[in-house]
N, CA, C and O atoms as a GROMACS GRO file, in nm:
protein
  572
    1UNK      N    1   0.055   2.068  -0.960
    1UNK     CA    2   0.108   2.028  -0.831
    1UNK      C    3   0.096   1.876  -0.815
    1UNK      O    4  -0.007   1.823  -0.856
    2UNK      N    5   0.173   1.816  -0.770
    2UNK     CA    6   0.206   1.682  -0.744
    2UNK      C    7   0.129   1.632  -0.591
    2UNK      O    8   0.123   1.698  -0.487
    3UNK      N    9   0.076   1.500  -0.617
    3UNK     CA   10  -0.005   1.475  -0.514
    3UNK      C   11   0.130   1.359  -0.453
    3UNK      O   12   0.219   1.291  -0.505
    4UNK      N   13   0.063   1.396  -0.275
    4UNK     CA   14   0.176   1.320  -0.225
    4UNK      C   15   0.071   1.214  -0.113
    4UNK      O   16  -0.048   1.234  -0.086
    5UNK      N   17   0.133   1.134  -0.078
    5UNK     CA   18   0.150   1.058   0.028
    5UNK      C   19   0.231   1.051   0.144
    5UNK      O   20   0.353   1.033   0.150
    6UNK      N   21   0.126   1.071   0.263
    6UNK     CA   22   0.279   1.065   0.356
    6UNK      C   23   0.229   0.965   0.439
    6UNK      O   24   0.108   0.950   0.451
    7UNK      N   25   0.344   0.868   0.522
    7UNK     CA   26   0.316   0.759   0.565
    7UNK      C   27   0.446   0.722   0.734
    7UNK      O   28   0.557   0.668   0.726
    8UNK      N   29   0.410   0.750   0.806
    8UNK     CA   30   0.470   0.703   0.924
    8UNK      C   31   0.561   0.608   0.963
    8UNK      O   32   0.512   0.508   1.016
    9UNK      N   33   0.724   0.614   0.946
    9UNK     CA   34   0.810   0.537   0.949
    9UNK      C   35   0.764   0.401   1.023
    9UNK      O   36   0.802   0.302   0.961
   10UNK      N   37   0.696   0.374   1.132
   10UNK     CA   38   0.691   0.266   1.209
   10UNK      C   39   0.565   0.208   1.125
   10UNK      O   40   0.552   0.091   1.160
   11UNK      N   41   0.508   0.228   1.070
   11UNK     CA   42   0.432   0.190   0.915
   11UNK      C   43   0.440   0.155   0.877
   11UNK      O   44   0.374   0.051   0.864
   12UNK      N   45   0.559   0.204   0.780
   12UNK     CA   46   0.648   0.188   0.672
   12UNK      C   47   0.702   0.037   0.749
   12UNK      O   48   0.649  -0.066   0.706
   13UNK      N   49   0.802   0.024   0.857
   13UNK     CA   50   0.836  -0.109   0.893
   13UNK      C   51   0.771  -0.187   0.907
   13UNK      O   52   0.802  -0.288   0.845
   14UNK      N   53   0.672  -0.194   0.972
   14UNK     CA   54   0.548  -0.307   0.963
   14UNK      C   55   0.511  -0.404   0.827
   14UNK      O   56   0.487  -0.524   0.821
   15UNK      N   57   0.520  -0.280   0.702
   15UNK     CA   58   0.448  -0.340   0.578
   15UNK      C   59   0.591  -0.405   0.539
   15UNK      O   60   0.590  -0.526   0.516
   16UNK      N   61   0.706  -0.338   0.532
   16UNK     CA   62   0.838  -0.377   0.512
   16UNK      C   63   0.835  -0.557   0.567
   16UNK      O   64   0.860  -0.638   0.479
   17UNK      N   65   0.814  -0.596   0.668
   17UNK     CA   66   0.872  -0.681   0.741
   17UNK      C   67   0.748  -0.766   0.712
   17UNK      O   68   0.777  -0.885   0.714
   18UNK      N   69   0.673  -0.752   0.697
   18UNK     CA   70   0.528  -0.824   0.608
   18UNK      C   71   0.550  -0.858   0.494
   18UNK      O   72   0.500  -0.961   0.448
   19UNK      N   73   0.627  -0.780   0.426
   19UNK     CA   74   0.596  -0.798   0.277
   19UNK      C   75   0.782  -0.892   0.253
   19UNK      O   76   0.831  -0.924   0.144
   20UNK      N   77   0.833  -0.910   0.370
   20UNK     CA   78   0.950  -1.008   0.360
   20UNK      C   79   0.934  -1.116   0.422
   20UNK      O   80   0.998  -1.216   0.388
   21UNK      N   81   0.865  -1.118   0.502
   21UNK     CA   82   0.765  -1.303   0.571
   21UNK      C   83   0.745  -1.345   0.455
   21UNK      O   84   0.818  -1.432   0.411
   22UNK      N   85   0.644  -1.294   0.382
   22UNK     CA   86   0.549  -1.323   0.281
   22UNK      C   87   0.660  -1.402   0.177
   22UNK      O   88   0.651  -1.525   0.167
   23UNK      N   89   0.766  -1.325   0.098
   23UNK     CA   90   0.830  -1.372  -0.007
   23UNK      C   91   0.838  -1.530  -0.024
   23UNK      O   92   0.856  -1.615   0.064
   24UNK      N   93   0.823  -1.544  -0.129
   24UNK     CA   94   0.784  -1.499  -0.232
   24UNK      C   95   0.670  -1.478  -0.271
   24UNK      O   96   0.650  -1.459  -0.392
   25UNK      N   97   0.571  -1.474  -0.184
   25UNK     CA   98   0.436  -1.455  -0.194
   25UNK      C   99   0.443  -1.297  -0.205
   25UNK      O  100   0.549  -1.236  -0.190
   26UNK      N  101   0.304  -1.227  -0.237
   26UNK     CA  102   0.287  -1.090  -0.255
   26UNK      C  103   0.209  -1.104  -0.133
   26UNK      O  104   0.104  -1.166  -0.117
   27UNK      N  105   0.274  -1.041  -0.052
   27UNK     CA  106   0.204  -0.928   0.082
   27UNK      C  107   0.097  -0.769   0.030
   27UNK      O  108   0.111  -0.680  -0.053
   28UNK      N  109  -0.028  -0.812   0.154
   28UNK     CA  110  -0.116  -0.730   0.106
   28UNK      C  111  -0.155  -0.695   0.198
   28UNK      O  112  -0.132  -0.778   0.285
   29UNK      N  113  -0.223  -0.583   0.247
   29UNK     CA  114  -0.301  -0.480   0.347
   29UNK      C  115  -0.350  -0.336   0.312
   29UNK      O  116  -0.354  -0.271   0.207
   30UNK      N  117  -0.389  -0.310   0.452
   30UNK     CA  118  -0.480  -0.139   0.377
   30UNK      C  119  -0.402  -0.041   0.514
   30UNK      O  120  -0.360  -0.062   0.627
   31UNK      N  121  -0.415   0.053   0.436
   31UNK     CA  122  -0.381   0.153   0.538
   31UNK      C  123  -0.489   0.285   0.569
   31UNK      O  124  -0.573   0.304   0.480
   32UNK      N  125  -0.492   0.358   0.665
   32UNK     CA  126  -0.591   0.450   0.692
   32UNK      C  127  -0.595   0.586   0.762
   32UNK      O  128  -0.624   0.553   0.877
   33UNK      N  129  -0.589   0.667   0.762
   33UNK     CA  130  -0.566   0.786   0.796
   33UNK      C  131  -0.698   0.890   0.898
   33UNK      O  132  -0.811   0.863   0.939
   34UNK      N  133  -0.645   0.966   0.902
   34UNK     CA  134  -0.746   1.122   0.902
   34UNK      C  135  -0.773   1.194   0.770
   34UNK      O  136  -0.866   1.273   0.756
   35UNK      N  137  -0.696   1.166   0.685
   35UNK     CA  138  -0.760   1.238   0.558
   35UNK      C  139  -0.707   1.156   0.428
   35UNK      O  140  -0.680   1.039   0.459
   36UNK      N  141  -0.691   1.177   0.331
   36UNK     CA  142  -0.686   1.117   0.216
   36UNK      C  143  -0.537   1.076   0.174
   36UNK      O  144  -0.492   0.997   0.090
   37UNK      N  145  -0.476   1.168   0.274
   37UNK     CA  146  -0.341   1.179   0.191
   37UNK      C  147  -0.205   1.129   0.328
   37UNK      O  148  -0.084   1.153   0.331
   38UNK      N  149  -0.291   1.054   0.425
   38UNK     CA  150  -0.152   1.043   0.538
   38UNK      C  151  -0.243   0.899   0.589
   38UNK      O  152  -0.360   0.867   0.604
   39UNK      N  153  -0.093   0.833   0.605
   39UNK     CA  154  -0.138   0.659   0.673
   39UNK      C  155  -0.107   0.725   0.806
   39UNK      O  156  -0.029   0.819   0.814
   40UNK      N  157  -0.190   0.655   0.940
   40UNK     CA  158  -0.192   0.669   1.024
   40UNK      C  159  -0.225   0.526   1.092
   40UNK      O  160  -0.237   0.516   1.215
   41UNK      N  161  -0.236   0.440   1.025
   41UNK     CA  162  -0.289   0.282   1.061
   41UNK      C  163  -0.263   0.189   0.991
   41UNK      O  164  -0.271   0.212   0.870
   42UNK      N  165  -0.228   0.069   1.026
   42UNK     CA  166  -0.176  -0.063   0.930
   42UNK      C  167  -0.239  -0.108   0.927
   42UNK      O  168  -0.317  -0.040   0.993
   43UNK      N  169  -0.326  -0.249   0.879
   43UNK     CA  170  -0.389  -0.352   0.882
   43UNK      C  171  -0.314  -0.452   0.720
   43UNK      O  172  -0.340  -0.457   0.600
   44UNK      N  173  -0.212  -0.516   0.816
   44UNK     CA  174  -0.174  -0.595   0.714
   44UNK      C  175  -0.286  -0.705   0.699
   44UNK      O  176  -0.362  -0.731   0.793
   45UNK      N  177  -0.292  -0.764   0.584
   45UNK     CA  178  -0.441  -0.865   0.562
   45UNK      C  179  -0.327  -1.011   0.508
   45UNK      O  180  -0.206  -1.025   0.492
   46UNK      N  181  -0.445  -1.097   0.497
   46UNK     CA  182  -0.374  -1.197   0.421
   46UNK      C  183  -0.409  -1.218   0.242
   46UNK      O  184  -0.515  -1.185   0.188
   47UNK      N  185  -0.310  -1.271   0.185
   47UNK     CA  186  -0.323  -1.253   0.022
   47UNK      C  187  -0.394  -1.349   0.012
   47UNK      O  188  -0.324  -1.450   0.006
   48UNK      N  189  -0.513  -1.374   0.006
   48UNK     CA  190  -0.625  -1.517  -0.036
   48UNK      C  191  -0.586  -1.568  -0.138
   48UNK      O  192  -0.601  -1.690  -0.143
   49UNK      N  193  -0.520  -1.498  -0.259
   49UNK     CA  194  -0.426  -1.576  -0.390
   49UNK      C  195  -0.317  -1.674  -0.364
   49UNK      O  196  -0.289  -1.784  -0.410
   50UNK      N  197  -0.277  -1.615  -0.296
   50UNK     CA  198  -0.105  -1.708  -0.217
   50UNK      C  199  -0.046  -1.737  -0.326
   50UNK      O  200  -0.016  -1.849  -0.367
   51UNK      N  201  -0.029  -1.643  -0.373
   51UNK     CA  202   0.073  -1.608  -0.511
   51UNK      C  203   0.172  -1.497  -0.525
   51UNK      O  204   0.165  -1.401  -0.448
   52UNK      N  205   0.262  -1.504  -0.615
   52UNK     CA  206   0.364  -1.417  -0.613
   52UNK      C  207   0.308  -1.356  -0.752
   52UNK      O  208   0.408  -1.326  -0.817
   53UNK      N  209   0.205  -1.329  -0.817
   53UNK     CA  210   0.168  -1.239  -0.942
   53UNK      C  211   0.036  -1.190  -0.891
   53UNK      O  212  -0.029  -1.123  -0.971
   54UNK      N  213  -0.008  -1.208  -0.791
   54UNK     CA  214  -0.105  -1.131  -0.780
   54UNK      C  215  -0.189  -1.171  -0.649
   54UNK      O  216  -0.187  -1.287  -0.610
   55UNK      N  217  -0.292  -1.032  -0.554
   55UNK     CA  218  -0.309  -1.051  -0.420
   55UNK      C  219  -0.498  -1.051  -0.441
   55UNK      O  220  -0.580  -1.022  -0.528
   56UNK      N  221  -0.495  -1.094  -0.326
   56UNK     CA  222  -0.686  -1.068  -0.312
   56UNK      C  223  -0.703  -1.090  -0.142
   56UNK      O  224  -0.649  -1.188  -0.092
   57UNK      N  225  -0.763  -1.016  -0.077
   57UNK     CA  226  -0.794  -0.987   0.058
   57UNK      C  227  -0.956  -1.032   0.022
   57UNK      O  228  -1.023  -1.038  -0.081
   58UNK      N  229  -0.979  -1.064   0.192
   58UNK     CA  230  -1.141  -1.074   0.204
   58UNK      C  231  -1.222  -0.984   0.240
   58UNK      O  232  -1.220  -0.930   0.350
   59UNK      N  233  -1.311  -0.956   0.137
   59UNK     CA  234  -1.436  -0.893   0.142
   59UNK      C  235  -1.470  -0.831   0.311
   59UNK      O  236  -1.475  -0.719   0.362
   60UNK      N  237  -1.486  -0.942   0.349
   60UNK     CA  238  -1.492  -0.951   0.503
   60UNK      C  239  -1.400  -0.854   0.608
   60UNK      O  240  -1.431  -0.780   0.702
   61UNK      N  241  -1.244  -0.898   0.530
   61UNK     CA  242  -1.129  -0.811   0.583
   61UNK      C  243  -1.142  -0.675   0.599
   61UNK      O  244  -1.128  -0.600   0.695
   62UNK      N  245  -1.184  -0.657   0.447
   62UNK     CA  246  -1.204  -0.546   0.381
   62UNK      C  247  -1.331  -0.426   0.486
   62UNK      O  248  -1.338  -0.310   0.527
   63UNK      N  249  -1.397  -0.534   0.486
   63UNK     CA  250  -1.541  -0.424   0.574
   63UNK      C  251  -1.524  -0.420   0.723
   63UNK      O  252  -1.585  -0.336   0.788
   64UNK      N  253  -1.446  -0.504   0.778
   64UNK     CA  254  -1.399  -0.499   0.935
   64UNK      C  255  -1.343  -0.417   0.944
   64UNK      O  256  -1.361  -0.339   1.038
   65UNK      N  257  -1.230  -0.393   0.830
   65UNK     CA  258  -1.116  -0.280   0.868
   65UNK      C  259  -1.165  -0.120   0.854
   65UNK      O  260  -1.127  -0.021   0.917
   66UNK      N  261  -1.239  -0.130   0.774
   66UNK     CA  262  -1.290   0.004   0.679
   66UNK      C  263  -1.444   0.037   0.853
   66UNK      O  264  -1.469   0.145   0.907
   67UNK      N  265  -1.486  -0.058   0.876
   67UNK     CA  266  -1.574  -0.014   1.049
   67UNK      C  267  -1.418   0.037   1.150
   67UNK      O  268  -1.397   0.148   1.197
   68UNK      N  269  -1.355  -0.051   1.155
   68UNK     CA  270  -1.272   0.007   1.233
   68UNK      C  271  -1.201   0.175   1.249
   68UNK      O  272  -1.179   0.255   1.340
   69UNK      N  273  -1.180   0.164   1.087
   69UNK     CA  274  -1.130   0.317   1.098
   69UNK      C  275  -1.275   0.439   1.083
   69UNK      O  276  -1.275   0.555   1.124
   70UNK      N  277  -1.386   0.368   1.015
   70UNK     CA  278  -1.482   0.453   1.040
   70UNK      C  279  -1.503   0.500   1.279
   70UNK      O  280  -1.494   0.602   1.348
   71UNK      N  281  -1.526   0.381   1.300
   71UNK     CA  282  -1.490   0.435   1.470
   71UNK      C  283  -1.405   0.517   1.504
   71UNK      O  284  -1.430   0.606   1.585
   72UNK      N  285  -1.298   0.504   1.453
   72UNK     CA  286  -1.153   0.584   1.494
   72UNK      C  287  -1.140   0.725   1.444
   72UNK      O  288  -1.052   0.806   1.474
   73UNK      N  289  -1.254   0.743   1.354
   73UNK     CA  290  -1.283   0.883   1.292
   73UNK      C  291  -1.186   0.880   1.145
   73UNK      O  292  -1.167   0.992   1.098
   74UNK      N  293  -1.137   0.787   1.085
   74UNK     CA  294  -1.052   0.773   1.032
   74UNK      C  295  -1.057   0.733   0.899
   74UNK      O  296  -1.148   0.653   0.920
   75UNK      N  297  -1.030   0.718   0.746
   75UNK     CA  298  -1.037   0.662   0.633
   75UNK      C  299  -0.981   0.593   0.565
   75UNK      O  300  -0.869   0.635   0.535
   76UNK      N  301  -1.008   0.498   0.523
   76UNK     CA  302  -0.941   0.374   0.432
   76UNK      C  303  -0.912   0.472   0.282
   76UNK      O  304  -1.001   0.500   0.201
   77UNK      N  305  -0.766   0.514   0.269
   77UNK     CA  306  -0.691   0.594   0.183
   77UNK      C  307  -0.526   0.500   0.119
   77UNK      O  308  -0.440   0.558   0.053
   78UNK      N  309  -0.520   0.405   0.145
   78UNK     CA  310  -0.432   0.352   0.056
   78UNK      C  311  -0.443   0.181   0.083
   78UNK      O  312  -0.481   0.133   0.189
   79UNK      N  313  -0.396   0.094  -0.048
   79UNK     CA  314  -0.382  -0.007  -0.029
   79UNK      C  315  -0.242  -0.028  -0.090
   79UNK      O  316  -0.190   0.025  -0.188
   80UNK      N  317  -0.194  -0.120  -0.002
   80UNK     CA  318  -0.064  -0.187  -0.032
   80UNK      C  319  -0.065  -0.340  -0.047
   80UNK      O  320  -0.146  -0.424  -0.008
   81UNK      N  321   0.073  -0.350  -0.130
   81UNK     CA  322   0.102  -0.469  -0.166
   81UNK      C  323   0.244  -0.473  -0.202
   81UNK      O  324   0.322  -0.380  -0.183
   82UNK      N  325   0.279  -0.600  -0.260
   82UNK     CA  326   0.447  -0.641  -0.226
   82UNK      C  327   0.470  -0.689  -0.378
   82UNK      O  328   0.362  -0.715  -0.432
   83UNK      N  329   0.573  -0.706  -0.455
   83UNK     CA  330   0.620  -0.737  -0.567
   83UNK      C  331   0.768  -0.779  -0.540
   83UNK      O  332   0.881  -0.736  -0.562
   84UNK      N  333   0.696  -0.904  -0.469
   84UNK     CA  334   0.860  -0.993  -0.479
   84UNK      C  335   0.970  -1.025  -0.564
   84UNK      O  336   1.077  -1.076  -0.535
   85UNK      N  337   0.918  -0.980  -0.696
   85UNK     CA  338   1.048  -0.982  -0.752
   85UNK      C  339   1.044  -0.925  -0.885
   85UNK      O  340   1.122  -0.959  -0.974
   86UNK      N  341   0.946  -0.831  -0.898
   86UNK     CA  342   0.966  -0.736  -1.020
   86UNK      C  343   0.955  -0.582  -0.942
   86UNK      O  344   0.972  -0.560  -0.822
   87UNK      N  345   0.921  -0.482  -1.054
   87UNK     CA  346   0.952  -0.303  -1.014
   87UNK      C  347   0.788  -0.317  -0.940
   87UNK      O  348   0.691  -0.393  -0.942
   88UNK      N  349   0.839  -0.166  -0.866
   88UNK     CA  350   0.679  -0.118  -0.794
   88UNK      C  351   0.621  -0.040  -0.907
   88UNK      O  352   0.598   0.081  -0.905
   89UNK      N  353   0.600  -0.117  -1.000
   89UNK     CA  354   0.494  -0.049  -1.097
   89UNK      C  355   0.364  -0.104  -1.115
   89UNK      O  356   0.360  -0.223  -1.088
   90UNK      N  357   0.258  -0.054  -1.152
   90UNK     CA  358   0.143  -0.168  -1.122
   90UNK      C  359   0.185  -0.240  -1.262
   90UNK      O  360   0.237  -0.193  -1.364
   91UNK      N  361   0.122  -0.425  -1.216
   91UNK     CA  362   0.108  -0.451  -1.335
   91UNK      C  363  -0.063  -0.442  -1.408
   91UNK      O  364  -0.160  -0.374  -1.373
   92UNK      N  365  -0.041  -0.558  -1.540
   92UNK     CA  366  -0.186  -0.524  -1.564
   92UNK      C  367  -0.300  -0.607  -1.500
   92UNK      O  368  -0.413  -0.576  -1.536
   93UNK      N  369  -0.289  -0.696  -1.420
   93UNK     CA  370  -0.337  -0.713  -1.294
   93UNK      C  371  -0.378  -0.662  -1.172
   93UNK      O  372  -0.482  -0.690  -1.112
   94UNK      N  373  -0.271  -0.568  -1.131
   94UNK     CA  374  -0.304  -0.486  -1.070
   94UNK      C  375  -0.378  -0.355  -1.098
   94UNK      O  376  -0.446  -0.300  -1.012
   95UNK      N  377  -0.363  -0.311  -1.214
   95UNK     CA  378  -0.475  -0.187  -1.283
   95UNK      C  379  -0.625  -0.271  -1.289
   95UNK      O  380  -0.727  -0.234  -1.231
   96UNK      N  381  -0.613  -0.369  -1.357
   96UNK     CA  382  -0.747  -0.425  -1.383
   96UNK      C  383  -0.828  -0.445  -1.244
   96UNK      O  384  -0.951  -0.456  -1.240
   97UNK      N  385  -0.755  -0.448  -1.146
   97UNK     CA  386  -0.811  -0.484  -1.010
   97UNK      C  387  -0.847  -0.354  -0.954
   97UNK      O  388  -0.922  -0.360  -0.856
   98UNK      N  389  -0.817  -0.252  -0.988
   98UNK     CA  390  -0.820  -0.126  -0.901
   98UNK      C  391  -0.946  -0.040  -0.911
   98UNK      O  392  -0.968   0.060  -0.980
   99UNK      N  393  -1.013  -0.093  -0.836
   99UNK     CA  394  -1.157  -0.022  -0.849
   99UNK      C  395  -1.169   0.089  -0.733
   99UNK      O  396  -1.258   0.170  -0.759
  100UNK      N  397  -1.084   0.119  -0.579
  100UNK     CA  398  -1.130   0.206  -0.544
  100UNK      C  399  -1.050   0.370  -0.547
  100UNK      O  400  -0.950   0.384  -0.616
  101UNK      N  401  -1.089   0.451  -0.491
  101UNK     CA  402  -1.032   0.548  -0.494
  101UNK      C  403  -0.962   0.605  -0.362
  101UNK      O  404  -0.986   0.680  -0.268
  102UNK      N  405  -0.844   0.513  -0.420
  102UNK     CA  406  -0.709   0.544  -0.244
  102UNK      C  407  -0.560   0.538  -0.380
  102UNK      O  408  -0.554   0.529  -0.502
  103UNK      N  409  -0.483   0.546  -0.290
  103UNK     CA  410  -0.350   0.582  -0.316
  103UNK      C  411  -0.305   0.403  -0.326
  103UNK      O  412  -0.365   0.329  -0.248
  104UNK      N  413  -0.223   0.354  -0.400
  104UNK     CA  414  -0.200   0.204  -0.415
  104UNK      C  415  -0.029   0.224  -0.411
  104UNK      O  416   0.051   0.294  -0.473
  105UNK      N  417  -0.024   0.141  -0.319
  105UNK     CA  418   0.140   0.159  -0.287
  105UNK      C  419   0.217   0.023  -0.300
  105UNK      O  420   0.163  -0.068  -0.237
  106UNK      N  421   0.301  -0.004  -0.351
  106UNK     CA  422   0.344  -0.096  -0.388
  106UNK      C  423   0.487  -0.056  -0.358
  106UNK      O  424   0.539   0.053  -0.381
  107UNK      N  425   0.551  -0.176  -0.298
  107UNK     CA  426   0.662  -0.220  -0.245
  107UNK      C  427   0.731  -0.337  -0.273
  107UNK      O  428   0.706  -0.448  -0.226
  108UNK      N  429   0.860  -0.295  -0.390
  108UNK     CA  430   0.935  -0.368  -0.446
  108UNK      C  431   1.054  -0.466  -0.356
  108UNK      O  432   1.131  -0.391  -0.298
  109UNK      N  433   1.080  -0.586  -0.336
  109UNK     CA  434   1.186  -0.633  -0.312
  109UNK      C  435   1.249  -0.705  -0.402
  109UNK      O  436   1.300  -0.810  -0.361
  110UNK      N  437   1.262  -0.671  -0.543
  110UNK     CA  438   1.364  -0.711  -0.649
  110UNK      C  439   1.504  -0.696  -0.650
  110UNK      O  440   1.588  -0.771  -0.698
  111UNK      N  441   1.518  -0.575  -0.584
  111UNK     CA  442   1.671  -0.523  -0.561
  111UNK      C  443   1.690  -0.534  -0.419
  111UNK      O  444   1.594  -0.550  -0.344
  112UNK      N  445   1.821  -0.527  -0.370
  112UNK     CA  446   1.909  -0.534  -0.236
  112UNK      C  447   1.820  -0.466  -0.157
  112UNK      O  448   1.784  -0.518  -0.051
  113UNK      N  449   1.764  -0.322  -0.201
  113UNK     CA  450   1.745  -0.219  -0.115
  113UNK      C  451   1.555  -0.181  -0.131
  113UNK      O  452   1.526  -0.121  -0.235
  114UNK      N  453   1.464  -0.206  -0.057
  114UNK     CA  454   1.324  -0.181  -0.116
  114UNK      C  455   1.270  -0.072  -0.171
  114UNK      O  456   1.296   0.038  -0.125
  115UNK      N  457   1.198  -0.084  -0.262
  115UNK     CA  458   1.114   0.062  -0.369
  115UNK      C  459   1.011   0.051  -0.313
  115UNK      O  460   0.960  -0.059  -0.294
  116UNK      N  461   0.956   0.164  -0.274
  116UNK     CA  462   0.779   0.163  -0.216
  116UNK      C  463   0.781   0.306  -0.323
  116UNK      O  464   0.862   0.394  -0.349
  117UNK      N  465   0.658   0.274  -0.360
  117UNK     CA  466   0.666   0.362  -0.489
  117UNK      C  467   0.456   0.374  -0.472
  117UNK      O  468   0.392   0.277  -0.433
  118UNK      N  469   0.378   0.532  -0.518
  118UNK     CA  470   0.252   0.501  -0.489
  118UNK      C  471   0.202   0.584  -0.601
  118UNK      O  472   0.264   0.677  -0.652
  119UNK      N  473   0.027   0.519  -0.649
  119UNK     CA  474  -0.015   0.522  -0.764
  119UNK      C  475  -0.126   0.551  -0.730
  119UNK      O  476  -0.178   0.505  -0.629
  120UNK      N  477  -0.194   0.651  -0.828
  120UNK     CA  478  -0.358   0.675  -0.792
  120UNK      C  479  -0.430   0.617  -0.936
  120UNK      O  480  -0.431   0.689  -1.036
  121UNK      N  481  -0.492   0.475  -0.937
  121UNK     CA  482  -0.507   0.423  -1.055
  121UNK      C  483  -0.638   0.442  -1.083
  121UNK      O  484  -0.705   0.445  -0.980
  122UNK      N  485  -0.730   0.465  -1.233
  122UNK     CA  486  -0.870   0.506  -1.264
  122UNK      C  487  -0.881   0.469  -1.386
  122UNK      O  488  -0.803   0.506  -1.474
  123UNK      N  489  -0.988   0.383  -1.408
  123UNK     CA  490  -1.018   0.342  -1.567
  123UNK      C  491  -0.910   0.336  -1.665
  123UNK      O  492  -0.898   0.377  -1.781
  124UNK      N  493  -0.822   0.261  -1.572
  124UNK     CA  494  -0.661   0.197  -1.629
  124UNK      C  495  -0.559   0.322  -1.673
  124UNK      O  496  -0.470   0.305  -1.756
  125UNK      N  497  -0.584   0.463  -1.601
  125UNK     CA  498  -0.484   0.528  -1.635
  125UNK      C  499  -0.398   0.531  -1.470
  125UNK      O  500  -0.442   0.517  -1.356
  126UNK      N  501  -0.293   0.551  -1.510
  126UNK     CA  502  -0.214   0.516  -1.356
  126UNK      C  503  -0.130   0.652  -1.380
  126UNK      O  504  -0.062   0.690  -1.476
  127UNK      N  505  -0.161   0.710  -1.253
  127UNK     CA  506  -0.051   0.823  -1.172
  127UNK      C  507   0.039   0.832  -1.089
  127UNK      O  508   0.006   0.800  -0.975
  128UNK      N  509   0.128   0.861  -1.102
  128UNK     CA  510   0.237   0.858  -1.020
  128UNK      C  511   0.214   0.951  -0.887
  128UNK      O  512   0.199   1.072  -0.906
  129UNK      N  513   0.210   0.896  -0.744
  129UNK     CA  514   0.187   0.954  -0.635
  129UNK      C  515   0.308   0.986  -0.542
  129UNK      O  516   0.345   0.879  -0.492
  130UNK      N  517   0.390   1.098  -0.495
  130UNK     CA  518   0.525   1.067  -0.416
  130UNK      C  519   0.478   1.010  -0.310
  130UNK      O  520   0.362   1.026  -0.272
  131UNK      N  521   0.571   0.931  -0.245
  131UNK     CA  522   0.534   0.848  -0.097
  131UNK      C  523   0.660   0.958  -0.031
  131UNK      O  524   0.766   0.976  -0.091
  132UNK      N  525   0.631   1.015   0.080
  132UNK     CA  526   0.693   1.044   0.185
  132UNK      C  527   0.724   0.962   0.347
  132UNK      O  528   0.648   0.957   0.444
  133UNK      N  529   0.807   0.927   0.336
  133UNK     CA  530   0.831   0.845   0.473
  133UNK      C  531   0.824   0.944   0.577
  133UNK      O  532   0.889   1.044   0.546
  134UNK      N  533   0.757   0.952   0.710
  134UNK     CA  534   0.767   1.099   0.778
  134UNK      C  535   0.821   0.965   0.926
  134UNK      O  536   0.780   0.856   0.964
  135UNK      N  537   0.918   1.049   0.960
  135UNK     CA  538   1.011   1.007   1.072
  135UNK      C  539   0.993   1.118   1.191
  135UNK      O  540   0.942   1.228   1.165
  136UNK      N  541   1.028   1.092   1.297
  136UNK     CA  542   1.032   1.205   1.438
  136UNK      C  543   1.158   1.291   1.405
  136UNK      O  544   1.151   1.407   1.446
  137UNK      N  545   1.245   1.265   1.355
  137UNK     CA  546   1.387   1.396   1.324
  137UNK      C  547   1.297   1.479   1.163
  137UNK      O  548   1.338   1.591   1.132
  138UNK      N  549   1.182   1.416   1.074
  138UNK     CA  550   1.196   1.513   0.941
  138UNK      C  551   1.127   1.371   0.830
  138UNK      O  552   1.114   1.252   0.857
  139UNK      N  553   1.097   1.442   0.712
  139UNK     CA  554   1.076   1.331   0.631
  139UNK      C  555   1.186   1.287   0.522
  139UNK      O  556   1.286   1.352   0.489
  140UNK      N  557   1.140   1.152   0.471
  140UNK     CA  558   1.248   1.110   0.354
  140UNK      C  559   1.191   1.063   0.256
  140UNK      O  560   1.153   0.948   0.274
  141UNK      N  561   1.161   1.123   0.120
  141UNK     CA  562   1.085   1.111   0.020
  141UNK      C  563   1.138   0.959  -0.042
  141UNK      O  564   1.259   0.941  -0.030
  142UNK      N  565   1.071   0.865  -0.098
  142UNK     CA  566   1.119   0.729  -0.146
  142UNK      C  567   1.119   0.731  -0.260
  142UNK      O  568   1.185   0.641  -0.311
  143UNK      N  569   1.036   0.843  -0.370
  143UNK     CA  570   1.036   0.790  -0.500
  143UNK      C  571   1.035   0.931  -0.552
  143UNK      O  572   1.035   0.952  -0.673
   0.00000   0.00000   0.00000
């Protein structure tokens, strides 16, 4: 069985419209849920790299946000980021960086139309995760 992601259209726009400020920089943030497998919260962060090959958030960011959703009853379950101008695949930067255990979603603007595409990465083997966009009429699977 295929592990999914599902993620809240007005979400989904937030990181969208973040991760197109940013260009050509790589846009970065965390997202957080009620359980492992659904965003329910944004926290776009800033890329401390300020680069277009690769992102780094603060430590700091990192533990504010992760109290926050601990209050909210809630869990830090995916991180995102932006790939201004290659595929939403991780690169080997991005594997080498991936130390926790959330869903890594990556959002392509190489082409006309954006790829958000999501990965569950572990001692450099990378899985393919479906992202579900969930809307108020139904959902729309992205990858």
């Amino acid at each position: 069985m295929s592990e999914a992601y599902l993620l809240a259209e007005p979400l989904y726009r937030i990181m969208l419209e973040q991760c197109r400020e940013k260009a050509p920089v790589e846009a970065c943030g965390l997202l957080g849920g009620p359980g492992p497998d659904k965003g329910a919260r944004i926290f776009p962060l800033e890329n401390l790299d300020n680069c277009a090959e690769s992102y780094r958030m603060s430590p700091q960011d990192i533990l504010s946000t992760m109290r926050q959703l601990d209050e909210e009853n809630m869990e830090l379950n995916a991180i995102y980021h932006s790939h201004p101008a290659t595929q939403a695949y991780p690169s080997g930067v991005d594997t080498a960086k991936a130390y926790m255990d959330v869903v890594y979603l990556i959002l392509s603007l190489r082409d006309k139309e954006p790829v958000l595409r999501g990965f569950r990465i572990h001692e450099g083997e990378i899985r393919e995760v479906t992202v579900t966009i969930t809307t108020g009429d139904g959902e729309v699977n992205v990858n």
